[in-house]
C-alpha positions as CSV (number, residue, x, y, z in Angstrom):
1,X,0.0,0.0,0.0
2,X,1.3,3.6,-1.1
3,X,2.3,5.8,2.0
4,X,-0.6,8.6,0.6
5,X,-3.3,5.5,0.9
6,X,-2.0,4.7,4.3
7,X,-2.1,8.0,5.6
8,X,-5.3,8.6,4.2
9,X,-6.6,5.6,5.4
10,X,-5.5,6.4,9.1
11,X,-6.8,9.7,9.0
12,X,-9.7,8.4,8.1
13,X,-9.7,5.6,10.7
14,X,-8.9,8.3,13.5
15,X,-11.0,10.7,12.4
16,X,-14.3,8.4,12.2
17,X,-13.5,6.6,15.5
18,X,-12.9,10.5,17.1
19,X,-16.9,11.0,15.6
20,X,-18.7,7.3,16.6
21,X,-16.7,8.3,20.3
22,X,-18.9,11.9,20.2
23,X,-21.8,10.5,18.8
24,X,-22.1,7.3,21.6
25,X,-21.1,10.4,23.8
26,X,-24.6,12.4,23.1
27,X,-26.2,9.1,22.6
28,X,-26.2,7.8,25.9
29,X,-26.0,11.7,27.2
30,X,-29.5,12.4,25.6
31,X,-30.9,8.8,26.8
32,X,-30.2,9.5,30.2
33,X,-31.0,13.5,29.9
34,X,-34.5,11.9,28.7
35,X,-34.6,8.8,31.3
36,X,-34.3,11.5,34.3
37,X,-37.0,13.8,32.7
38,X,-39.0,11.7,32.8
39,X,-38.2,10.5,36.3
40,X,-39.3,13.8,37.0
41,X,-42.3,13.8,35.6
42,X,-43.4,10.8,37.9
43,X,-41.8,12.7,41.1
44,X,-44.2,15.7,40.0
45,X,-46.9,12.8,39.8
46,X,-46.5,11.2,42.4
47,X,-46.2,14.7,44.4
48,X,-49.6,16.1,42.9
49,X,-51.2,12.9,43.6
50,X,-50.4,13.2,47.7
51,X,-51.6,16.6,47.4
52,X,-54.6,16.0,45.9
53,X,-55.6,12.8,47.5
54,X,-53.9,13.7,51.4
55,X,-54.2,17.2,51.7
56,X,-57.6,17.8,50.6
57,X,-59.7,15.9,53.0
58,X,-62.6,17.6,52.2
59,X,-63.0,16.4,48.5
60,X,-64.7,12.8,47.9
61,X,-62.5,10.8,46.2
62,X,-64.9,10.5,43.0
63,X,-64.2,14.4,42.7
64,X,-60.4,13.8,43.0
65,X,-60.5,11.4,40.3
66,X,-62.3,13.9,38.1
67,X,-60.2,16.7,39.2
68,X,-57.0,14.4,38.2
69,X,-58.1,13.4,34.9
70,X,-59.2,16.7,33.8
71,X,-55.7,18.6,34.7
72,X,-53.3,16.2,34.4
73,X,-52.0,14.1,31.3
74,X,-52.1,10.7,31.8
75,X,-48.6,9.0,31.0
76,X,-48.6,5.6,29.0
77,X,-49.6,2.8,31.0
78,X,-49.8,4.6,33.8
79,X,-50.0,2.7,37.7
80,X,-50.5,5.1,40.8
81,X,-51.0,3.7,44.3
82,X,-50.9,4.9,47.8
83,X,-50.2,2.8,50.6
84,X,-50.9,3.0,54.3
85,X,-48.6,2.1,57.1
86,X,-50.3,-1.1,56.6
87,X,-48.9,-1.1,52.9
88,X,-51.9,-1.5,51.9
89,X,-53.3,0.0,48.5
90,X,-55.9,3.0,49.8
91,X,-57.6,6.2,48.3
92,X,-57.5,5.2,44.7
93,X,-60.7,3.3,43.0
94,X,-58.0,0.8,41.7
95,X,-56.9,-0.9,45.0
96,X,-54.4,-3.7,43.4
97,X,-51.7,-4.0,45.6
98,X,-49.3,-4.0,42.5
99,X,-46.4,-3.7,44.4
100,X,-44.9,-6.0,46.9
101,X,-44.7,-5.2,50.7
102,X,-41.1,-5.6,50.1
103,X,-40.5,-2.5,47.5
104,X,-42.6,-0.7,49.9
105,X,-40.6,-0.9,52.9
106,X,-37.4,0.1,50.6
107,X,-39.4,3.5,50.1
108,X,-40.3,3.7,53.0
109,X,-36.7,3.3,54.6
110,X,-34.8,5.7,52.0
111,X,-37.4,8.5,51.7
112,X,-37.0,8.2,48.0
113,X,-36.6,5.9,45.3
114,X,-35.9,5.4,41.9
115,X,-35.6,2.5,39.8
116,X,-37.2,0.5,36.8
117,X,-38.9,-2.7,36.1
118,X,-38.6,-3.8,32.4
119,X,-39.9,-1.1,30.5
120,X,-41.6,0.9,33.0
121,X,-39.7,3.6,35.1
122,X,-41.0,4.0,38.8
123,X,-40.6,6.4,41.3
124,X,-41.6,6.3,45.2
125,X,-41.4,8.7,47.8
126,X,-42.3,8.8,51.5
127,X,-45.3,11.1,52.4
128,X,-46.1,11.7,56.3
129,X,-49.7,13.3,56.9
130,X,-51.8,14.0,59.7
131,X,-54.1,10.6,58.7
132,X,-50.8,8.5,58.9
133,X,-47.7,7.6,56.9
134,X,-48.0,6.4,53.3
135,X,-45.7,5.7,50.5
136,X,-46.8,6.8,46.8
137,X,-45.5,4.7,43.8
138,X,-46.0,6.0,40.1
139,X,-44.7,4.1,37.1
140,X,-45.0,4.6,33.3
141,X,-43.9,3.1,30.2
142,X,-41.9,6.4,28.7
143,X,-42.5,5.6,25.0
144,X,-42.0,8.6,23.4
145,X,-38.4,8.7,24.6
146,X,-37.5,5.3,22.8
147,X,-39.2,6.7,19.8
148,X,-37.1,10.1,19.8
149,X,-34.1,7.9,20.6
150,X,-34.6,5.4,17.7
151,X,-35.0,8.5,15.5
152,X,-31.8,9.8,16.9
153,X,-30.2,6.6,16.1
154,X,-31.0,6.4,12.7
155,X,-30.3,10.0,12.0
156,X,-26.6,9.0,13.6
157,X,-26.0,6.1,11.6
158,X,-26.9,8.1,8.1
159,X,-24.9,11.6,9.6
160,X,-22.0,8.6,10.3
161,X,-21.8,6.7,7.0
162,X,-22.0,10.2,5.3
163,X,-19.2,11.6,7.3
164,X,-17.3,8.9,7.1
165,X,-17.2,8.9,3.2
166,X,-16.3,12.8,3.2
167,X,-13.8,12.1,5.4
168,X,-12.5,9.1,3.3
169,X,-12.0,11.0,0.1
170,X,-10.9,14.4,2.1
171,X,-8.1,11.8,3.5
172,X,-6.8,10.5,0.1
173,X,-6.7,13.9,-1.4
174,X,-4.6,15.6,1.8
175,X,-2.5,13.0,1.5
176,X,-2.3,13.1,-2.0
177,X,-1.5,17.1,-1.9
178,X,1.0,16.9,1.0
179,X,2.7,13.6,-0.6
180,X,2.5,15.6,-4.2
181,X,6.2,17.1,-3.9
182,X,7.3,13.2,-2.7
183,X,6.1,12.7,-5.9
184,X,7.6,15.2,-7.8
185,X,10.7,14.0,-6.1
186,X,10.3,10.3,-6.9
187,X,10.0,11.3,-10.6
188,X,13.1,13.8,-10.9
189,X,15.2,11.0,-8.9
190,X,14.4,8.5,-12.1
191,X,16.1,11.1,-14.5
192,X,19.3,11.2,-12.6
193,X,21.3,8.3,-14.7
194,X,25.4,8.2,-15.0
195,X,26.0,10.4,-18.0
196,X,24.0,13.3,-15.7
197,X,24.9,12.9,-12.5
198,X,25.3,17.5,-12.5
199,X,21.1,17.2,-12.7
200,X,19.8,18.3,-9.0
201,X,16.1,17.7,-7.6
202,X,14.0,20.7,-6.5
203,X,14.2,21.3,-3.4
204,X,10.9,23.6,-2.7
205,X,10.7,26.4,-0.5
206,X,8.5,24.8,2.2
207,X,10.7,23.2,4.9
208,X,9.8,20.7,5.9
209,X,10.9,17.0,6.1
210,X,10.4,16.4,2.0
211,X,12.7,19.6,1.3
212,X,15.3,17.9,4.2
213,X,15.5,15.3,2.0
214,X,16.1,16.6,-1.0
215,X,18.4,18.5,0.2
216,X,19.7,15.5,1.8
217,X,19.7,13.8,-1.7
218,X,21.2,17.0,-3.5
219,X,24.6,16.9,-0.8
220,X,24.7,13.4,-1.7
221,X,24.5,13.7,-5.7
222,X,26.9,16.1,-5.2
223,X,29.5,14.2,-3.5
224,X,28.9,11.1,-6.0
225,X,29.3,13.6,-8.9
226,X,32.2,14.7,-7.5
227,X,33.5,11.2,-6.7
228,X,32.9,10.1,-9.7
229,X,34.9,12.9,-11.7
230,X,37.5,12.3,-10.0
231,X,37.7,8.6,-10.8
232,X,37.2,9.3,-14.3
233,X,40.2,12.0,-14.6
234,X,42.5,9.7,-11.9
235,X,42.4,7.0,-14.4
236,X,42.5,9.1,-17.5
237,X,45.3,10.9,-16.0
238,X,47.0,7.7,-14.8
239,X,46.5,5.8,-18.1
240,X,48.2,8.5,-20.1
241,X,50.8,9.8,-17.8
242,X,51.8,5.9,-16.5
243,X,52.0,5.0,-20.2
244,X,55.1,7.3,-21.5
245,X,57.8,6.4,-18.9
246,X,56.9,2.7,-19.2
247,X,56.9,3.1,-23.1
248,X,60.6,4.5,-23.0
249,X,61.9,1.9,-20.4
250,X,60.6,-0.7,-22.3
251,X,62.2,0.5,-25.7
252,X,65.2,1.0,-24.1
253,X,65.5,-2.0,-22.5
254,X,64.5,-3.9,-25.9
255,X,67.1,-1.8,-27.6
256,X,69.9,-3.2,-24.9
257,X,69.0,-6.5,-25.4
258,X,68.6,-6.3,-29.4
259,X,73.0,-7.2,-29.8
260,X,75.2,-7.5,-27.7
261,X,77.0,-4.0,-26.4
262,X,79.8,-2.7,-24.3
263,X,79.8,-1.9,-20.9
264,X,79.4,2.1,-21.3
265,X,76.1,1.3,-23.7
266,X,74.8,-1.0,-21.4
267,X,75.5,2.2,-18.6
268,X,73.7,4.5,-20.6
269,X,70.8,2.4,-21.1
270,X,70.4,1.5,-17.4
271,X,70.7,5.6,-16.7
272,X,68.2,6.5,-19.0
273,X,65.9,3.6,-17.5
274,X,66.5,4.7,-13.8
275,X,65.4,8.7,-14.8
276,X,62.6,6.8,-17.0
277,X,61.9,5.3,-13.1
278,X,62.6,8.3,-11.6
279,X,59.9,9.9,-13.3
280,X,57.4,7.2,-13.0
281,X,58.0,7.5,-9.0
282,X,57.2,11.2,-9.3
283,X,54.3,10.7,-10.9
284,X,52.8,7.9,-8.6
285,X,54.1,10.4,-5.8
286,X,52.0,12.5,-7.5
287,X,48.6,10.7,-8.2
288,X,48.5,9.2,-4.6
289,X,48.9,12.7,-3.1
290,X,45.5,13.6,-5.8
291,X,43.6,10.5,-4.2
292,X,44.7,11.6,-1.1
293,X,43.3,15.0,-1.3
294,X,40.4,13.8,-3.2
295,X,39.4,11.8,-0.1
296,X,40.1,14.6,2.2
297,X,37.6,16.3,0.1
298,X,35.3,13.6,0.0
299,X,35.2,13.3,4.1
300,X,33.9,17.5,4.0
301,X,35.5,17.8,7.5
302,X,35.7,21.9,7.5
303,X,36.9,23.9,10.2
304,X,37.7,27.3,11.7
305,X,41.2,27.8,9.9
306,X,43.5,30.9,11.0
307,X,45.5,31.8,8.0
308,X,48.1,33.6,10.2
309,X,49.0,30.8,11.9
310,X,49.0,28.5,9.2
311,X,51.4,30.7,7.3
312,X,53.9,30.7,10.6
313,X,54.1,27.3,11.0
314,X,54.9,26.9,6.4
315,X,57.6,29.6,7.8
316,X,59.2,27.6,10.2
317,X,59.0,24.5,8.4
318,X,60.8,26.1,5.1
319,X,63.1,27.7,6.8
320,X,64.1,24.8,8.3
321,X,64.9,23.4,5.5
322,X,66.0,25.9,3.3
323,X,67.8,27.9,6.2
324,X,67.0,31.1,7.6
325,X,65.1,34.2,6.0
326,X,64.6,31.6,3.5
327,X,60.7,32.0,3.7
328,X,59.8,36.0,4.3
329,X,56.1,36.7,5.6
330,X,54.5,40.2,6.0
331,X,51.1,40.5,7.1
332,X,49.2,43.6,6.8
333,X,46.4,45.5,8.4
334,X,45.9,43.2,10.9
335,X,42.8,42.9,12.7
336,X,42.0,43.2,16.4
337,X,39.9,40.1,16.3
338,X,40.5,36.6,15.2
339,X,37.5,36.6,12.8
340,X,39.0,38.2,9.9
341,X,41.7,35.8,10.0
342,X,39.6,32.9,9.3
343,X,38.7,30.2,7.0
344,X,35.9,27.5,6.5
345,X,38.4,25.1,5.1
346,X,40.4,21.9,6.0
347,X,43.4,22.6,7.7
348,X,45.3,19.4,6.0
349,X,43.9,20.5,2.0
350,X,44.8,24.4,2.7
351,X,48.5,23.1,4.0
352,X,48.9,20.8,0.9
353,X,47.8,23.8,-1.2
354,X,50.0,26.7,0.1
355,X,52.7,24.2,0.4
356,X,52.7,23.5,-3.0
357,X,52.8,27.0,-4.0
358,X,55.7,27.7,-1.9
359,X,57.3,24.9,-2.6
360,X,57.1,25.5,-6.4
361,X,58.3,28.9,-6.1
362,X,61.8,27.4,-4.4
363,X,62.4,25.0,-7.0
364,X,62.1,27.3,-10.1
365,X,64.1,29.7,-8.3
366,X,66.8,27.7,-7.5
367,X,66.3,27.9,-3.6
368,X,66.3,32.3,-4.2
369,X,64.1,33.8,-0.9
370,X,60.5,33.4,-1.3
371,X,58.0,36.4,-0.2
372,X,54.5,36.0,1.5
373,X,52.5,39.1,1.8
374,X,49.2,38.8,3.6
375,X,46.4,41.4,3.6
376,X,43.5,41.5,5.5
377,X,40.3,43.5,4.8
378,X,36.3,43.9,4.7
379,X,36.6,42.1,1.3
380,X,38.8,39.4,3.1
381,X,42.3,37.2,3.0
382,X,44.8,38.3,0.5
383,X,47.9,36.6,-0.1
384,X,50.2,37.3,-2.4
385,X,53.6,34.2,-2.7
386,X,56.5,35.5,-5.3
387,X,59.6,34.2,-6.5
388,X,62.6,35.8,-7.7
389,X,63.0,33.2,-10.3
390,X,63.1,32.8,-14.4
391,X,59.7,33.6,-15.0
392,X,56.8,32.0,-17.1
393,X,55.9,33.3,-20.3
394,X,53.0,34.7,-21.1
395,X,51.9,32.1,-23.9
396,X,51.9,29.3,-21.1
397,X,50.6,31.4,-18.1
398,X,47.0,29.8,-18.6
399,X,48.7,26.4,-18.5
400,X,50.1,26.0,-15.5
401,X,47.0,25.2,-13.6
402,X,46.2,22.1,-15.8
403,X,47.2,18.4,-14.2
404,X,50.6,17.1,-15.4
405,X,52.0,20.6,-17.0
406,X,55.3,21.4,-16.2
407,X,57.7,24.1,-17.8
408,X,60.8,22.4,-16.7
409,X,63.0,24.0,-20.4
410,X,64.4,26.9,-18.5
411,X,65.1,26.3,-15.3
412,X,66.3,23.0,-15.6
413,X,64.1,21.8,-12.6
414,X,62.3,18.6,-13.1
415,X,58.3,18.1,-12.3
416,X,55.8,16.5,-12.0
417,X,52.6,19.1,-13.1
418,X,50.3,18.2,-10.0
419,X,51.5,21.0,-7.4
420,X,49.8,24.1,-9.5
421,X,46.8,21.5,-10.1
422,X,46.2,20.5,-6.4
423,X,46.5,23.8,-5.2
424,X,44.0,25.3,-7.5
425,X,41.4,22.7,-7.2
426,X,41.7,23.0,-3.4
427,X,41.5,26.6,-3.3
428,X,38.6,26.7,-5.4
429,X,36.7,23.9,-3.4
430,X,36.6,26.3,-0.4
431,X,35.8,29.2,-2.3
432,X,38.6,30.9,-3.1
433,X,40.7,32.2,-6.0
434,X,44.1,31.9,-7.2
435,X,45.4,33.8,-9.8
436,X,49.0,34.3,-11.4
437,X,51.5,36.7,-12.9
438,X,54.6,36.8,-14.3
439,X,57.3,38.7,-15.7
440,X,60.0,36.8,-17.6
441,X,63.5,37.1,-15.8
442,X,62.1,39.0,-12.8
443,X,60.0,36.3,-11.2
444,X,56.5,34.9,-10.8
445,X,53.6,35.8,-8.1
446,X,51.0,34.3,-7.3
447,X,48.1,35.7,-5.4
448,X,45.2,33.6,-3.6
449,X,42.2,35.3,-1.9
450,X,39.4,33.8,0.3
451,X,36.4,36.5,0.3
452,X,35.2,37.2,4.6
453,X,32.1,35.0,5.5
């Protein structure tokens, strides 16, 4: 059964049971409201029948009768009696004991007393008078009560059935309207398929649990898409960049083995296959450190990171190994408070990137001092990291950025392409830009901004 049938289906079920509670409710309300009515009625009875027959001792009892018929309405299968302290039947023409000695005494001991017999409802009460004690018992058959409650009772079954399909149909379609953008999810979930994983389901403006989960749903396409980018451009990148060094140690090695050589050959051949290795160990150096950010990325573990400090600790770790005054930082129009310093990053992924940049900037200046300038303000973080090195043309500025580029003609300096590449991709991921300049023979800078949150 479909969640919009079940929940219409218990509202229905809850609803109906709330109405056939109400309705037994003012069934049983308006039997009894009616029952002691007409209790009362038979109290009045039985009290205008002691005052009629007691009190007025001067009246015959013939002229009581006619008195009684004439002004009050005679109840269906109605029994009057009034008993002596004999409990004996007296006054009345009708002198049928009709009740035992037994119920008499009962009245007589409480005063008052209701009860029924069957159909009939009967009241007695206790009358003293100055000709003796007696006890007066009325009953009556109250049939236009069971008639207005067997109309009532009818009328409640149709009003129920009625209700109940209203509220049958009412339930299907608010569960239909309130399931309706489940549905609308459901639907846009069947388009997502591999070659679209970018497409995103609506996430309405209404929050509630629905627009939680597709929200839910949208973070989680999100990751897959990204997950699944970066498999595709791991291997790609793999598959092409594995394939040349292996290419060239295999052809040299086949070209060793084609005659026979002397020693110095041999030499050569086993150099050029250990740089050939060399290379290849760069670039699996290279691809694990990708997978390793790429799964730093995929674990979305941000924090509070202070730029400031970050930067301080790359100092002292360069300097370290480059020597003193190796690594220069200069911060600018610092703040008073910490929060202009900050980033929603990952410490580890900003490290890797900075470190890279840094670290590039040494090797293709062969070891010259490296600048970092840091600038704070409303905008947010500037940093600015420059080398006093060769320079990178113009023509291949745009480059640099792209996986497995490297400019190593000029300088001499051997890489692998992936620092630029990691350090753009992570800066980027937490919402910042890097950007770079160059003038050839003067150096290269290269400046990195995160906007203030």
């Amino acid at each position: 059964m479909k969640i919009k049938d079940r929940l219409g289906l218990y509202f229905t079920l809850i609803s109906t049971l709330t109405l056939l509670g109400v309705l037994t409710v003012v069934y049983f309300t308006f039997l009894k409201v009616m029952e002691a009515e007409f209790y009362d009625r038979l109290t009045d009875r039985t009290m205008v029948t002691a005052k009629l027959y007691l009190e007025a001792d001067e009246i015959s009892s013939d002229a009581l009768d006619k008195v009684r018929e004439k002004y009050l309405e005679s109840l269906n299968s109605e029994v009057i009696r009034i008993y002596n302290d004999r409990n004996s039947a007296s006054f009345i023409g009708d002198d049928e004991q009709f009740w035992t000695n037994n119920i008499i005494n009962k009245v007589r001991k409480a005063g008052k007393l209701r009860f029924k017999e069957g159909d009939r409802q009967v009241v007695g009460i206790f009358y003293k008078d100055n000709q003796g004690d007696f006890v007066i018992l009325a009953s009556a058959i109250d049939k236009g009560t069971a008639m207005r409650i067997s109309k009532l009772l009818k009328v409640m079954i149709v009003v129920f059935i009625i209700i109940f399909i209203v509220l049958l149909f009412c339930g299907r379609w608010i569960a239909k309207r309130m399931l309706s953008p489940l549905t609308i999810f459901m639907e846009q979930v069947k388009m997502i398929k591999s070659n679209n994983l970018h497409y995103r389901v609506a996430e309405g403006r209404n929050n509630d649990e629905i627009t939680l989960l597709a929200r839910s749903f949208n973070n989680l396409m999100e990751h897959l898409e990204h997950s699944f980018i970066l498999q595709k451009t791991f291997v790609a990148n793999a598959s092409h960049e594995l394939r040349t060094p292996v290419t060239r140690m295999v052809i040299s090695a086949e070209l060793a083995l084609s005659r026979e050589r002397d020693i110095p050959a041999y030499k050569g051949t086993l150099n050029s296959v250990l740089e050939d290795a060399e290379k290849l160990d760069q670039i699996i150096t290279a691809l694990l450190k990708l997978a390793q950010a790429d799964l730093e990325y995929s674990a979305a573990l941000k924090e509070d990171v202070r730029i400031d400090e970050l930067l301080w600790q790359l100092q002292s770790e360069w300097n370290e190994r480059k020597g003193n005054g190796s690594l220069q930082i200069e911060m600018i129009n610092m703040p008073d408070t910490v929060e202009p310093l900050t980033v929603n990053a990952s410490y580890t992924l900003l490290q890797i990137a900075l470190d890279n940049i840094i670290g590039n900037a040494f090797k293709f200046s062969a070891d010259k001092t490296v600048t970092c300038i840091m600038e704070v303000s409303p905008a947010g973080i500037k940093l600015v990291i420059s080398d006093k090195g060769m320079g990178i043309s113009l023509e291949i500025l745009p480059e640099i950025f792209k996986p497995f580029y490297t400019n190593s003609g000029k300088s001499g300096q051997e890489g692998h392409g992936m620092g630029l590449y990691l350090a753009h991709k992570i800066i980027t991921l937490f919402g910042g830009t890097i950007t770079a300049s160059s003038n050839p023979g003067q150096g290269t800078s290269f400046t990195v901004t995160f906007p203030a949150f």
